[in-house]
Structures are given as structure tokens and as C-alpha cells.
Backbone as CSV, one residue per row, in Angstrom:
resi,resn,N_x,N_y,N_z,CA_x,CA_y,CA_z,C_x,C_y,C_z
1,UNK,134.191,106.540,105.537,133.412,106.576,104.307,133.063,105.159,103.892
2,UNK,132.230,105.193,103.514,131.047,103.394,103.151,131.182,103.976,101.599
3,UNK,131.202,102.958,101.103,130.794,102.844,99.118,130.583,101.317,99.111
4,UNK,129.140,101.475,98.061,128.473,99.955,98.099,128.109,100.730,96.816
5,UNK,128.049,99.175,95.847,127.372,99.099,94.630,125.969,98.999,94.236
6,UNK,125.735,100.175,93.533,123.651,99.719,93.673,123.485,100.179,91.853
7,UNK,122.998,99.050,91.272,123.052,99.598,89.789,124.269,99.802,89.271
8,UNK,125.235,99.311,89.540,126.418,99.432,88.979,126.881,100.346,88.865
9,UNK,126.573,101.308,90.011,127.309,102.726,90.493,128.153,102.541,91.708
10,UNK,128.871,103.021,92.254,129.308,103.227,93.119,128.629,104.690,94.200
11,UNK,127.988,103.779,95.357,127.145,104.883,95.794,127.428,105.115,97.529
12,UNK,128.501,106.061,98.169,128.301,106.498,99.067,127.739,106.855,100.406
13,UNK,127.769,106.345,101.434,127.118,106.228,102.785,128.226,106.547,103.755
14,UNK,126.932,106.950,104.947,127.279,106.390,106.327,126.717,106.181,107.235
15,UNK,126.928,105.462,108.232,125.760,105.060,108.926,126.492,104.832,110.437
16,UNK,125.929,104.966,111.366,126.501,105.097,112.723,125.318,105.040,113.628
17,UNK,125.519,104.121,115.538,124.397,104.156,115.688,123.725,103.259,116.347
18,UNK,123.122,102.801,117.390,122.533,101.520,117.436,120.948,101.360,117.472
19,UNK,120.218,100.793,117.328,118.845,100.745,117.357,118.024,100.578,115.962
20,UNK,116.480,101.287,116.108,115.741,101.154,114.796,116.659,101.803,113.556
21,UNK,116.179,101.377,112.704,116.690,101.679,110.994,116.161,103.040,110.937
22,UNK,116.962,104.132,110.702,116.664,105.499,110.091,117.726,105.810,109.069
23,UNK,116.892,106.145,107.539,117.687,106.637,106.432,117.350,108.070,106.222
24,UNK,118.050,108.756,106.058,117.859,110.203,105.972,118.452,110.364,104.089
25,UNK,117.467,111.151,103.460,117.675,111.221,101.855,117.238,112.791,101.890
26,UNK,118.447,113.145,101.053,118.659,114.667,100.880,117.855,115.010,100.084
27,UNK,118.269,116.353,99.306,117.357,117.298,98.229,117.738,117.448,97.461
28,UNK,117.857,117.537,96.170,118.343,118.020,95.081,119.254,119.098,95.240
29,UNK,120.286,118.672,94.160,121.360,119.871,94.727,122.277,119.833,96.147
30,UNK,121.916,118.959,97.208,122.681,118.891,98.516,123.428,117.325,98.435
31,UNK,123.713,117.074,99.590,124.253,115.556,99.986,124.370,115.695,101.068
32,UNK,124.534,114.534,101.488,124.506,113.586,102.719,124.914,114.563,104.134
33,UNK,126.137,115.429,103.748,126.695,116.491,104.728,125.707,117.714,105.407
34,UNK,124.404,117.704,104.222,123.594,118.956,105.251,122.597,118.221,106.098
35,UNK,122.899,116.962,106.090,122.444,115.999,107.811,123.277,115.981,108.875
36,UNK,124.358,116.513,108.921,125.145,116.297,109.558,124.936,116.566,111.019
37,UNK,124.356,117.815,111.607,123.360,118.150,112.514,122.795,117.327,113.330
38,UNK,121.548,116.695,112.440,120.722,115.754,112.175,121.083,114.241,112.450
39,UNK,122.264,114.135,111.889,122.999,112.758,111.873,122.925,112.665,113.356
40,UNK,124.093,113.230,114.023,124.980,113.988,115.204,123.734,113.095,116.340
41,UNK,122.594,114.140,116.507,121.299,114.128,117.066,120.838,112.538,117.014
42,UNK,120.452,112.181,116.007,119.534,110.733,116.190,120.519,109.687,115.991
43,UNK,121.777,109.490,115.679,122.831,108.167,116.102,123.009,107.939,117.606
44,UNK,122.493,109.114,118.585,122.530,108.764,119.966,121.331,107.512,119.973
45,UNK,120.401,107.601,119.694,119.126,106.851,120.251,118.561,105.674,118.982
46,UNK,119.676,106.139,117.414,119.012,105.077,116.435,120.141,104.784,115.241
47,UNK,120.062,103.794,114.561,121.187,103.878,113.967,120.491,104.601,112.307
48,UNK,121.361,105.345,112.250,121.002,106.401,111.228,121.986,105.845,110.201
49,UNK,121.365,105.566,108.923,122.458,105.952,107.598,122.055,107.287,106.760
50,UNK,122.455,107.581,106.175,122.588,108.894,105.209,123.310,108.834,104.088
51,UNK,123.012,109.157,102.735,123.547,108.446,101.813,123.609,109.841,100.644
52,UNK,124.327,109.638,99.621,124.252,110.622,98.776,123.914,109.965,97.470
53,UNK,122.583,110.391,97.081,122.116,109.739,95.815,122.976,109.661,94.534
54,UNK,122.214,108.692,93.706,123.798,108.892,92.240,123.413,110.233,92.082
55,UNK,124.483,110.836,91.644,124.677,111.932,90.893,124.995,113.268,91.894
56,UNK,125.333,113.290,93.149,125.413,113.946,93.667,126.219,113.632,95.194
57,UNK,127.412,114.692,96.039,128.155,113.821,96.285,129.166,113.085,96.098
58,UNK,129.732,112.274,96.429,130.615,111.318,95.959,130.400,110.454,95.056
59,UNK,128.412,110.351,95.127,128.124,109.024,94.873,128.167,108.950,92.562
60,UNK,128.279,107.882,92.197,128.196,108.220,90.784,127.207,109.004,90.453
61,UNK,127.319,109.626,89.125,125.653,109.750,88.327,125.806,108.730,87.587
62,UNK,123.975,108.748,87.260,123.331,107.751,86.193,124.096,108.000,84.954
63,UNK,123.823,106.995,84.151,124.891,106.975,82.826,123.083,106.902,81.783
64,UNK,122.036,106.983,82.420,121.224,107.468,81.469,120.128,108.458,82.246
65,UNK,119.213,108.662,81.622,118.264,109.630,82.549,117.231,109.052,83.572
66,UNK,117.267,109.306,84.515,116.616,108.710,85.667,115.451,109.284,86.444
67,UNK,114.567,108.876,86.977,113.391,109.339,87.333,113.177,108.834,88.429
68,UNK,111.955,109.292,89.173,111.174,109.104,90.756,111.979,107.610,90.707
69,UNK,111.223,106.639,89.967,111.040,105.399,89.847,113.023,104.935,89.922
70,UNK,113.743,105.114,88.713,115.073,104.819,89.052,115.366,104.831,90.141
71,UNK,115.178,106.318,91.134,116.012,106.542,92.315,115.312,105.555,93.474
72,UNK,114.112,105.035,92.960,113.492,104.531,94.329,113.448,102.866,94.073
73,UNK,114.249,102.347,93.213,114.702,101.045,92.942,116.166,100.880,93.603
74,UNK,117.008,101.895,93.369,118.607,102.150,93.739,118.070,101.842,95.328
75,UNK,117.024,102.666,96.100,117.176,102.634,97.605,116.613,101.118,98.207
76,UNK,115.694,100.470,97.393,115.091,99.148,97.275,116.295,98.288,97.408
77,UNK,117.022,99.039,96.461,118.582,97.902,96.147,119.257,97.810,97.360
78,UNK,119.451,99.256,98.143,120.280,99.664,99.334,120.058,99.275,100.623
79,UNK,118.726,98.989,100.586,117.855,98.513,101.660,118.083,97.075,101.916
80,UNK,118.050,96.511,100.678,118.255,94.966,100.713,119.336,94.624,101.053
81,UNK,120.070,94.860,100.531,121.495,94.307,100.296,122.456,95.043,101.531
82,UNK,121.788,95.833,102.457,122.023,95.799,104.114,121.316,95.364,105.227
83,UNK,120.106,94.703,104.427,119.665,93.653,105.656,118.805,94.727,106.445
84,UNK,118.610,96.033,106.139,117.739,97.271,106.654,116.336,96.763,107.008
85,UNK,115.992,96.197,107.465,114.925,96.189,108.549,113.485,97.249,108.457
86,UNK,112.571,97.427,108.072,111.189,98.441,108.001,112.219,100.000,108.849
87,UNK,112.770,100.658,107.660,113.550,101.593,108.251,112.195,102.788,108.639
88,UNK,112.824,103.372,109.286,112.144,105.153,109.319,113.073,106.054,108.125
89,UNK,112.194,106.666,107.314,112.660,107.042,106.308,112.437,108.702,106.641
90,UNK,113.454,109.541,106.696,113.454,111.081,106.295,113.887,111.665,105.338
91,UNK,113.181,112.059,104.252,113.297,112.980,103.260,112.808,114.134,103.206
92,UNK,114.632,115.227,102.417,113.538,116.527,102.291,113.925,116.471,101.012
93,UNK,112.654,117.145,100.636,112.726,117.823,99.422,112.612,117.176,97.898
94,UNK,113.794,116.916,97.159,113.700,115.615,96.270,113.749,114.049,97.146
95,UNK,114.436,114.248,98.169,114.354,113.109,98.992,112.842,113.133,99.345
96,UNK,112.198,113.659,99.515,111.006,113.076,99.771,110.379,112.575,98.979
97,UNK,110.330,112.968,97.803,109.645,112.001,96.726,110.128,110.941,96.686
98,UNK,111.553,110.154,97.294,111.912,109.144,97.059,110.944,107.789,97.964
99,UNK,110.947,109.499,99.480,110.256,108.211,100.515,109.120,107.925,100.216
100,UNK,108.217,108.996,99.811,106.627,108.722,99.522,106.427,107.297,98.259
101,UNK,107.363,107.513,96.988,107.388,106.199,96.022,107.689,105.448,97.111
102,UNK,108.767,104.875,97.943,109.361,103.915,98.438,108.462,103.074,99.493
103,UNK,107.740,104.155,100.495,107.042,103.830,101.042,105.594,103.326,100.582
104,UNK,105.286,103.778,99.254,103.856,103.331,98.634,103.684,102.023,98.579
105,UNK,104.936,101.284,98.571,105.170,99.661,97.965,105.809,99.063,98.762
106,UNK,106.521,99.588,100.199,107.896,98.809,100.695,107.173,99.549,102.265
107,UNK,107.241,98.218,103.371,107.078,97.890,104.711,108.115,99.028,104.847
108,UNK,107.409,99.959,105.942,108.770,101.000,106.645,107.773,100.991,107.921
109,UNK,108.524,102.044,108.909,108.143,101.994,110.309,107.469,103.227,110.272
110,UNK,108.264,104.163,110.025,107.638,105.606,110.214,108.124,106.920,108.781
111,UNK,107.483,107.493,108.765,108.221,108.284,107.436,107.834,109.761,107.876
112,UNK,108.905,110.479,107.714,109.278,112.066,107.914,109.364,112.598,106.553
113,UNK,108.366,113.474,106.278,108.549,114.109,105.094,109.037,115.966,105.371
114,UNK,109.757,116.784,104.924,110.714,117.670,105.554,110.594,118.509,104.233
115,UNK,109.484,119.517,104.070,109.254,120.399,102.914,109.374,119.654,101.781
116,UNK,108.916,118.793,101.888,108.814,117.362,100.282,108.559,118.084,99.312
117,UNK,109.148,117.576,98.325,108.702,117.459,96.593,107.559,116.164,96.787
118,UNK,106.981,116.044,95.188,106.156,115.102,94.801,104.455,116.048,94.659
119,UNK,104.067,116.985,94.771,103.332,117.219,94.268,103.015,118.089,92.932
120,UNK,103.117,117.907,91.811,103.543,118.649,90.555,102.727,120.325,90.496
121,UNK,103.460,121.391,90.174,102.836,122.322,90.084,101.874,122.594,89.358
122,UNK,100.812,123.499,89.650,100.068,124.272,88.595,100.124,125.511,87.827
123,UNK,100.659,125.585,86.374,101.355,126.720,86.359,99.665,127.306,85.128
124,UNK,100.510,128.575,85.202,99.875,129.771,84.536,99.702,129.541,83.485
125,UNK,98.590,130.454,82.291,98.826,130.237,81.110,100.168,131.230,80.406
126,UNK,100.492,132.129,81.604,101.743,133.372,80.913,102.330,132.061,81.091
127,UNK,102.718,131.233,81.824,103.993,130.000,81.775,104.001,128.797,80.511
128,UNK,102.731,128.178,80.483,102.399,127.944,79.345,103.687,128.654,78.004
129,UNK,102.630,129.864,77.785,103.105,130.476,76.703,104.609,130.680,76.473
130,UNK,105.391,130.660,77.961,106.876,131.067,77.932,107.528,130.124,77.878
131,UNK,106.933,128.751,78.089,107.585,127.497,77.879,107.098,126.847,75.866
132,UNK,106.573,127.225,75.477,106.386,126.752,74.451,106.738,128.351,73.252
133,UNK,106.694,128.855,73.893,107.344,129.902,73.133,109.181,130.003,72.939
134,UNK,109.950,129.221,74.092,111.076,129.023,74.197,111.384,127.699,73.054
135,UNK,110.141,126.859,73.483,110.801,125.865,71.849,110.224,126.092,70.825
136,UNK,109.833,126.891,70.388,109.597,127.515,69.048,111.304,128.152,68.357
137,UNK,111.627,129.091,69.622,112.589,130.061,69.664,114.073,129.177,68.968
138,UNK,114.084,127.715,69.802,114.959,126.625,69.821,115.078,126.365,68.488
139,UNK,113.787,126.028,67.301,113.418,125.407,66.570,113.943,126.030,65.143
140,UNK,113.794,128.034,65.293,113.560,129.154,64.313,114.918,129.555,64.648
141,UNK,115.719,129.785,65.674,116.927,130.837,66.005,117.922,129.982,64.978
142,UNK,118.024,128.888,64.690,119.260,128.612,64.353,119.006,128.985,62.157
143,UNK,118.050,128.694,61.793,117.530,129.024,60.567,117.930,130.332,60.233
144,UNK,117.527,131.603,61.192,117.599,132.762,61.252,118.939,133.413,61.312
145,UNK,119.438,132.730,62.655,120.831,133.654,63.028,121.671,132.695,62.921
146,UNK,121.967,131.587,62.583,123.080,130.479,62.400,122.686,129.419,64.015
147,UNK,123.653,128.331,64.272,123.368,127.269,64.837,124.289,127.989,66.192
148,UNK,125.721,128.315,65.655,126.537,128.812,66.597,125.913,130.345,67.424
149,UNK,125.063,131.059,66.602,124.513,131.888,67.475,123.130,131.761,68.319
150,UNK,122.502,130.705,67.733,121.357,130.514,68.299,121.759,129.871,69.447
151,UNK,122.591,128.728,69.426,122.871,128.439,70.870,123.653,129.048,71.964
152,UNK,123.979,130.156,71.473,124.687,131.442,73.005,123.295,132.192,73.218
153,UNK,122.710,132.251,72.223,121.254,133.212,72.463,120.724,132.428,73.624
154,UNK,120.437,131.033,73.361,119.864,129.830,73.952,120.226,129.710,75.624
155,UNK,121.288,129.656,75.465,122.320,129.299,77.015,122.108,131.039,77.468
156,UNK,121.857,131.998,77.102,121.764,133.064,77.619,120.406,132.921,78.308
157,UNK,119.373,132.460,77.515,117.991,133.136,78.151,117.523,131.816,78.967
158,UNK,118.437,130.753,79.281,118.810,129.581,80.144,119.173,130.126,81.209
159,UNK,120.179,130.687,81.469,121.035,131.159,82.465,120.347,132.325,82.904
160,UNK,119.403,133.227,82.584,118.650,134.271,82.737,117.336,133.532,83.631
161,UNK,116.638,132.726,83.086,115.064,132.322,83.162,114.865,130.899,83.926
162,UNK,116.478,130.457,84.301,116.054,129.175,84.599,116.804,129.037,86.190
163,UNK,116.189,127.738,86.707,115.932,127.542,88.493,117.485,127.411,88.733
164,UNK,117.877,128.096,89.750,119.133,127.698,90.300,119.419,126.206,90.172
165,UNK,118.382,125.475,90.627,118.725,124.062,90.170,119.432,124.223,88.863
166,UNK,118.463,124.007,87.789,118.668,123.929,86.574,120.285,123.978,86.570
167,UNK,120.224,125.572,86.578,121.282,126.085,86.126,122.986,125.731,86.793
168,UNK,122.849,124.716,88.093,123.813,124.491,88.691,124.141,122.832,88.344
169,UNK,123.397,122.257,87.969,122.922,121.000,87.363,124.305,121.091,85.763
170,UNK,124.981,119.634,86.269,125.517,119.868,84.742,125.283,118.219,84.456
171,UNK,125.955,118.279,83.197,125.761,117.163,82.553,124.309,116.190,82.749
172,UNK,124.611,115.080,82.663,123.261,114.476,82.391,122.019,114.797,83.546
173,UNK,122.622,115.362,84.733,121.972,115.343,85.557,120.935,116.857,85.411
174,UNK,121.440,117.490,84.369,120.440,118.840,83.767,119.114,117.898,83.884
175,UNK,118.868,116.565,82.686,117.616,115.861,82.179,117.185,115.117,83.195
176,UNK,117.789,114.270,84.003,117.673,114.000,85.012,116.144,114.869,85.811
177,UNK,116.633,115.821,86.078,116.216,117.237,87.186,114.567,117.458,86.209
178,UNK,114.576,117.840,85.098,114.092,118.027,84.129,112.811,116.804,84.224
179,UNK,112.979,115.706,84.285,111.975,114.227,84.547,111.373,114.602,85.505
180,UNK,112.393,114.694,86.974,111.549,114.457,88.009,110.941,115.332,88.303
181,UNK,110.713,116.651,88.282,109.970,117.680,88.551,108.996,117.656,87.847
182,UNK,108.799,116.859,87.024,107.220,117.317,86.407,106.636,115.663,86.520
183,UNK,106.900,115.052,87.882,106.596,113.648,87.821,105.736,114.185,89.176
184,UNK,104.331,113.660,89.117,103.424,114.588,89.888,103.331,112.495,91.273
185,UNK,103.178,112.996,92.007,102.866,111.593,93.111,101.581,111.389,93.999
186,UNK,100.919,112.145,93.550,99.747,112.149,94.787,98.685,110.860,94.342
187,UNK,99.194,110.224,92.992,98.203,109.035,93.214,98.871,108.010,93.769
188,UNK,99.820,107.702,94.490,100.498,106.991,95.226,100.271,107.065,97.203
189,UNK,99.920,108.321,96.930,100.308,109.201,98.484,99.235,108.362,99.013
190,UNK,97.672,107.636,98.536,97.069,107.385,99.291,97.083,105.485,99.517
191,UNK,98.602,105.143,98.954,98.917,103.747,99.618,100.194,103.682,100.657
192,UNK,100.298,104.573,100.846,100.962,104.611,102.105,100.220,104.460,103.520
193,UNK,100.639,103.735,104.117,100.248,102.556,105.411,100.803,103.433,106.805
194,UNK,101.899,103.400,106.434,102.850,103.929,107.759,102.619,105.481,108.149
195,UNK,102.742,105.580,109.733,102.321,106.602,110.155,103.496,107.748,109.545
196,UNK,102.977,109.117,108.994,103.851,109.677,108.641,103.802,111.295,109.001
197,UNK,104.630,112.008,109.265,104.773,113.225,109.785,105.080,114.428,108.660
198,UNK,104.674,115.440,108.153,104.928,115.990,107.433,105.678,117.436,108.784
199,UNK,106.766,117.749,107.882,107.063,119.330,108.964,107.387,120.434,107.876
200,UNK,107.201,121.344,107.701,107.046,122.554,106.914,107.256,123.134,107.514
201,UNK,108.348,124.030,106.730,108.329,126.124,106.536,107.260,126.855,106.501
202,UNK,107.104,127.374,107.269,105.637,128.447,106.829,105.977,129.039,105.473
203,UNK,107.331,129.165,105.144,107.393,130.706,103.854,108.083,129.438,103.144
204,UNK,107.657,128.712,103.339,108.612,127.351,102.190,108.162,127.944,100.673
205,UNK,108.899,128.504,99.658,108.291,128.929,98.257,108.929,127.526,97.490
206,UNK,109.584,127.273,97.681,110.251,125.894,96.660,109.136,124.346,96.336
207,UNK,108.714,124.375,97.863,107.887,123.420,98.071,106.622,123.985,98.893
208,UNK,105.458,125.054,98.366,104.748,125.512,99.047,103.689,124.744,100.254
209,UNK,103.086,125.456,101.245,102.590,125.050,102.439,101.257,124.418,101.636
210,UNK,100.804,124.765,100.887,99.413,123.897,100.254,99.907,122.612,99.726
211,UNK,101.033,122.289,99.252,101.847,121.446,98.872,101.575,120.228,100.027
212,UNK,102.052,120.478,101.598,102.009,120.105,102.674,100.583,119.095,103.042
213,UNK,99.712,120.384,102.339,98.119,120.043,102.982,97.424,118.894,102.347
214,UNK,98.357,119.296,100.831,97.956,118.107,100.040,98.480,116.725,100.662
215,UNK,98.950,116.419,100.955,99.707,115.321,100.940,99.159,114.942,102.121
216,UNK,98.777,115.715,103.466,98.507,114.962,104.815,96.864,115.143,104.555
217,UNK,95.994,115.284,103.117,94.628,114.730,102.775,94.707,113.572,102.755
218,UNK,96.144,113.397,101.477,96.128,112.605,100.966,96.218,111.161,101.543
219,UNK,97.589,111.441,102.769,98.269,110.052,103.373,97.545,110.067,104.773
220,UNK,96.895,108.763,104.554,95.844,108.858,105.946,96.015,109.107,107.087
221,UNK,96.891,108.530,107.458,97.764,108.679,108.881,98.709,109.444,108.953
222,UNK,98.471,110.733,108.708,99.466,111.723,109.000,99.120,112.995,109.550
223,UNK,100.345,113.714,109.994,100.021,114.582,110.450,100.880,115.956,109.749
224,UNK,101.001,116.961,110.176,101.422,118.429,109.784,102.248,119.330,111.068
225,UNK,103.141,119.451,110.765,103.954,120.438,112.052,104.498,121.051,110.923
226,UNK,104.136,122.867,111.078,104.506,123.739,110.475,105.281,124.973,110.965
227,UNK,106.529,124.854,110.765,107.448,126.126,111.399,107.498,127.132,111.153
228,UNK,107.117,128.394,111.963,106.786,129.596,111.416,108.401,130.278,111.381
229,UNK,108.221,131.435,110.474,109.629,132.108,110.611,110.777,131.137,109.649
230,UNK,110.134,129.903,108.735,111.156,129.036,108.191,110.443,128.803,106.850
231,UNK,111.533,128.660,106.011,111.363,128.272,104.912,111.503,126.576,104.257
232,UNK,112.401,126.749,102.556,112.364,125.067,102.686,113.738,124.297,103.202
233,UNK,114.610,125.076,103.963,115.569,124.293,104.774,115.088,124.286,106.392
234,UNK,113.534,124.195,106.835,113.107,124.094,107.757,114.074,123.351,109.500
235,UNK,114.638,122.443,108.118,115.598,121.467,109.849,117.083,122.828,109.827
236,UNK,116.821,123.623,109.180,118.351,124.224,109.145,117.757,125.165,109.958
237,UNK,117.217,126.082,109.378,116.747,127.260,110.066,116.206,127.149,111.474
238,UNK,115.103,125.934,111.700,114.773,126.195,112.887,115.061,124.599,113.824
239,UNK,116.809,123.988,113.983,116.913,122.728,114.256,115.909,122.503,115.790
240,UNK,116.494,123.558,116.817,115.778,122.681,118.598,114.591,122.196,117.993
241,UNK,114.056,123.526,117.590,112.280,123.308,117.325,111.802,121.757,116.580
242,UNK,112.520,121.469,115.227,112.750,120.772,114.801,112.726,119.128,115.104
243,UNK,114.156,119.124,116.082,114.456,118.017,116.437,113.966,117.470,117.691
244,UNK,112.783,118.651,118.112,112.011,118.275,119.555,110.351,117.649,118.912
245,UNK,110.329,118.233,117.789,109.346,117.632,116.907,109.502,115.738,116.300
246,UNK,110.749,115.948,115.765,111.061,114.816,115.253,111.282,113.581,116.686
247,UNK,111.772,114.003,117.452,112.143,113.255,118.607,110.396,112.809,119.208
248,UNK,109.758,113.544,119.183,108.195,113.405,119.916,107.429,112.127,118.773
249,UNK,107.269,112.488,117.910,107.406,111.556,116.488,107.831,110.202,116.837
250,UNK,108.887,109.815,116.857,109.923,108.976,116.602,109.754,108.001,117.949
251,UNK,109.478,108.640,119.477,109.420,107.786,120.384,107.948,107.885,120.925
252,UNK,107.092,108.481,120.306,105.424,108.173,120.937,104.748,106.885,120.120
253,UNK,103.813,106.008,120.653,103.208,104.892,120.855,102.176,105.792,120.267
254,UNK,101.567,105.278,119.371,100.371,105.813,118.693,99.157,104.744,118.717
255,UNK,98.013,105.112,118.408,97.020,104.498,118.402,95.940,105.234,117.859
256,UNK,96.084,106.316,117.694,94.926,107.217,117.066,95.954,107.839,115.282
257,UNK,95.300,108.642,114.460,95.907,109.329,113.542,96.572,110.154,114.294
258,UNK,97.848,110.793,114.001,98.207,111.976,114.099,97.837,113.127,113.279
259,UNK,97.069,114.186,114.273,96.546,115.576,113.515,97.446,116.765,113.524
260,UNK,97.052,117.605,112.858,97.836,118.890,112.100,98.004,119.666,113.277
261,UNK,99.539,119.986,113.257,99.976,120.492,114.421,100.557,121.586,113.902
262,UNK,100.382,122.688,114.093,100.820,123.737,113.662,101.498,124.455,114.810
263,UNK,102.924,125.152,114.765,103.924,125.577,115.683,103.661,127.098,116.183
264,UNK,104.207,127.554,116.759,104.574,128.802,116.911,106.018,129.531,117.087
265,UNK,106.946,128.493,117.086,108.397,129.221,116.723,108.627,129.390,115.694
């Protein structure tokens, strides 16, 4: 076990390995351990670190509320202060929003995006109404039925209506969760330089496949490998397929864009 200070947290690694720089950054809700696979696989041919962001893990949480931007200063910090070299960056999920900020501004080699976050949803007007109808509810329940009942009413139709995230999320890291999801990135996506690979779930619902399309408009040099039969733990569900993708990636000599490659396993 590695622990290094970044922001005056105590933040968790490991790294094993010889060759190019590869950081692998998890998802919301996971850590460093559902690389493990993954790890296993590319420390033969590169030296891989893997890290568990604050708040999740071993590693601390933030002691205030933190956003895209916080988490992608902490890896700025992590990067430096190991002498990390234009890494290859893989993120899924919330980790990917870290790589797409990180990479918008910071020399990397190659970047793997793995059912990414960073493009903000478009919701309904029924959603609308159910989100602003809930802080009305916040505002009137305690006037009505007292403070002590409005807030079990509250934590009820929380625990009813809200994302497994959410709801598994404690302490500060509830607001945390709360920032970054409605922190939209696609005006960034088109300063990214480095060649980058997007791979998708066909049935990904967390991080949908238009989600995908957006982003390889957006980032010039990229491409699309989409796994059929998989959702948004794509490297879990379908690893050979996966890691014969990532491996093709990782050791081809490019010279043209990479185009949208769509799978059939």
C-alpha cells in the first residue's frame, strides 16, 4: 500500500510495472480494487498506478465540497510530485470526467475513456417539476407538520426517489456527488490534443451510448469501440473483448484519426 499527500489528504495508491505511465481512475462509488483485473493485465507491458480518489477507498474525503475542477488539481498534484511523465490516462465513469478536465490542459500520451461521465443530462419537464416541487415540499413540510416530521418525510422520499449513488453516498460526499453531476464538459472536450479511445456498453443506461457519440464529435482524434451485450461496467462484463481492444490502442503507431469501431461481442 502507497499513501502520498495531495491537498493535505492522505491519498492512497499503487503502482507496479515497468514502462510508459498508465493511471487508471475509477467511478463514483468504486476504488482502485475494481482494476484489479485490469491492473494484473497492463503491469506486464506498462507501469500502471491506480489510485483511490479522496473520499473513497482508503483515500481521505474532502473536508469541503469538491468538484470536476478540485479532483483534477489533486491528480495535477499526483502527477507532479511522482515525476509521472505524459501518462496514458483510463477513466471510467466519474473517472472519466477527471481525464477529459485533466487532459484539456495537461500533456498526456493517450486517454481511454470507459462509459465516461462529463456530458450533463437533458431532463424532462415531468423532472423539472419533481425537482422543484421537492424544494417547495423542503421549504412548507416543516411549517405544516413540525421540523422533526418533515425531515423523516424528507429522508423517506430521498431514500425512495433518489440514485443509488445518492443514497449510498454519506456525509459530505452526498454534496460532493450533487456538484459534479450537473457539471456538464463538452466545452473542454474540444481541447483535447491526445489521441483518445472511447469504449462503451451498448445498454450503458448510467452513461448512455449518445453520451459516447457526443464526445468522439467532440474530441478530434478519437475513436468509438462499442460492446454489445454490456453495459456501464463494460471492462467487467466483457474483459478478453475489452483488453484486446485496449491492448490494440495502446501499442499501434498512428498517423491517421482513429474511427468508430463498433464490436460484435
Amino acid at each position: 500500500m502507497n499513501i502520498i499527500e495531495i491537498k493535505n489528504l492522505k491519498l492512497h495508491y499503487k503502482v507496479s510495472g515497468q514502462g510508459k505511465n498508465i493511471i487508471l481512475l475509477h467511478g463514483w462509488g468504486c476504488n482502485l480494487d475494481i482494476f484489479d483485473s485490469l491492473f494484473f493485465h497492463l503491469e506486464k507491458s506498462f507501469k500502471v498506478y491506480s489510485i483511490d480518489f479522496q473520499g473513497f477507498g482508503k483515500s481521505e474525503a474532502p473536508l469541503e465540497v469538491w468538484g470536476v475542477e478540485d479532483y483534477t488539481r489533486a491528480l495535477e498534484d499526483f502527477v507532479k510530485k511522482l515525476n509521472i511523465d505524459h501518462p496514458v490516462l483510463l477513466g471510467h465513469s466519474f473517472g472519466g470526467r477527471i481525464s477529459i478536465l485533466y487532459a484539456s490542459r495537461n500533456p498526456v500520451n493517450k486517454i481511454i475513456l470507459v462509459d465516461a461521465a462529463g456530458v450533463k443530462p437533458t431532463h424532462s419537464l415531468k423532472y423539472y417539476l419533481k425537482v422543484y416541487s421537492f424544494k417547495l415540499s423542503k421549504k412548507l413540510l416543516p411549517l405544516l407538520i413540525g421540523k422533526k416530521r418533515a425531515e423523516e418525510r424528507i429522508n423517506q422520499y430521498r431514500k425512495k426517489s433518489g440514485s443509488s449513488d445518492y443514497n449510498n453516498a454519506t456525509g459530505i460526499m452526498k454534496s460532493i456527488l450533487v456538484k459534479v453531476v450537473n457539471e456538464d464538459l463538452k466545452q473542454v472536450m474540444p481541447l483535447i490534443k491526445a489521441p483518445t479511445l472511447l469504449i462503451w456498453g451498448e445498454s450503458d443506461t448510467a452513461t448512455p451510448l449518445k453520451d459516447a457519440r457526443t464526445m468522439n464529435r467532440l474530441i478530434k482524434d478519437s475513436g468509438l469501440a462499442v460492446l454489445k451485450n454490456a453495459g456501464h461496467y463494460s471492462f467487467l462484463e466483457k474483459p478478453y473483448e475489452f483488453n484486446l481492444i485496449v491492448d490494440n490502442f495502446l501499442q499501434k503507431d498512428r498517423t491517421e484519426p482513429i474511427s468508430e469501431t463498433p464490436t460484435n461481442v
